[in-house]
N, C-alpha and C positions, 0 to 999 in steps of 0.2 A: 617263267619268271624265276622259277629254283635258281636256274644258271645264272642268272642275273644276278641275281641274291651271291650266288657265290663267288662271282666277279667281282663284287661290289666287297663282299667281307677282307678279300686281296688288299684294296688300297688302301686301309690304314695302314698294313705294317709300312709304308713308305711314306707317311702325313699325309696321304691322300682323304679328301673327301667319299666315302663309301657308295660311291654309283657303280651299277655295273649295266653291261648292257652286251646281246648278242643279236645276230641279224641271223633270221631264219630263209633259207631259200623258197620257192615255190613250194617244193616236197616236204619240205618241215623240216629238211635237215638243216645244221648248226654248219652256215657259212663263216660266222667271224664272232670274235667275241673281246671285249675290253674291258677297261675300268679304270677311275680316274688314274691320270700321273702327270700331274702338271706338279707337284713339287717334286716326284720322282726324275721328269725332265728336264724340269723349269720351262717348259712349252703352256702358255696360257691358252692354248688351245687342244691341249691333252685331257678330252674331255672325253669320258666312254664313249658315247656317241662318236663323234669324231673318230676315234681310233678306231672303232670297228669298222666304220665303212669303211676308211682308208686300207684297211685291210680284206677287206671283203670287196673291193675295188679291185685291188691287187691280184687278188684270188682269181676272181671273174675274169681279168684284163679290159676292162671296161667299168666307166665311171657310173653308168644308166644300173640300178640294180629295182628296176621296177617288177615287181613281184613277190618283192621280198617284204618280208615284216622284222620291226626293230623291237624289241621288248627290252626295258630300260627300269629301272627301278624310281626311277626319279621324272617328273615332269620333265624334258629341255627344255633350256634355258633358249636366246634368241638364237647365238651363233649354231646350237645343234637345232633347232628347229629349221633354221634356213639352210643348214648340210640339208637333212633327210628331203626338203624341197628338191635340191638340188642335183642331188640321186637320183631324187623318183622315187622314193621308197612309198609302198603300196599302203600298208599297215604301221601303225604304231600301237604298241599295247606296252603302257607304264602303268607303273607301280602307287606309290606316291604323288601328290600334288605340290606345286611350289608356289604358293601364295605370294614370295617377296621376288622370286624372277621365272615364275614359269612361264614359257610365251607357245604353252597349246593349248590352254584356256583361261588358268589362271589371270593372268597381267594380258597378255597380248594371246590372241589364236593368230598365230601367223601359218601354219599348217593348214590353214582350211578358209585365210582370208579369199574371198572370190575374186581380187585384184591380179592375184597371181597366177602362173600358169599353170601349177599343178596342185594338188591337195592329197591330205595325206587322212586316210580313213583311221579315227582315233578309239582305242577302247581302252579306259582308264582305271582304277581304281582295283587292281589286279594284287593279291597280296600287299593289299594297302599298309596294313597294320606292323608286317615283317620289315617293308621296305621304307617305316617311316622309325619303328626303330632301331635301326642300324643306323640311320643319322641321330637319331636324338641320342644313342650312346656316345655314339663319336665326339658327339660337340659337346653332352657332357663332360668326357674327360678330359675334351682341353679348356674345361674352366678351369 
């Protein structure tokens, strides 16, 4: 979660919301890693999440990255809960929770609905307190 944390510290300098997130291989080593840039982009889909798999996609040559675990600083939202579906990612282990859009328990568990065809093994509440204030600074200072 450290690296997360410091992926996450990255996207303010660029008005980014302070997510970060890295996908760990089988082995534990550090396949990919991101952090918000959809205003750095202007992609409303340059979500940490998103960026890393798409990089850790890339890496691998191959879109299946089942074995790997995502650690994230933030709940995902719907559109990266239904990436990590869509990967196959093994593991999630976030940081914080998101009460107004998180969809892995908060608002919707879409990771682990039994409708769909894979599920994604969730362990939460990981440097909760680190990775809840680095958004509550953030959004402080743009009041």
């Amino acid at each position: 979660m450290r690296l997360a944390l410091d992926e996450a510290a990255q996207a303010p300098s660029h008005g980014d919301v302070p997510v970060g997130a890295v996908l760990l291989g089988p082995s534990g080593a550090v396949v990919a890693r991101g952090h918000n840039e959809r205003e750095l982009s202007g992609d409303p889909t340059a979500h940490a999440e998103v960026l890393t798999l798409r990089r850790a996609a890339e890496a691998a040559g191959s879109w299946r990255l089942d074995e790997h675990t995502l650690v994230v600083t933030l709940e995902p939202c719907t559109m990266c809960a239904g990436a990590l579906l869509l990967a196959r990612v093994r593991r999630l282990v976030l940081g914080t929770w998101d009460p107004k859009a998180g969809a892995v328990s908060s608002v919707f568990d879409v990771v682990r609905d039994p409708r769909l065809n894979h599920r994604v093994e969730v362990v939460g509440g990981i440097e909760a307190e680190a990775c809840a204030d680095l958004l509550q600074h953030f959004f402080e200072a743009q009041r």
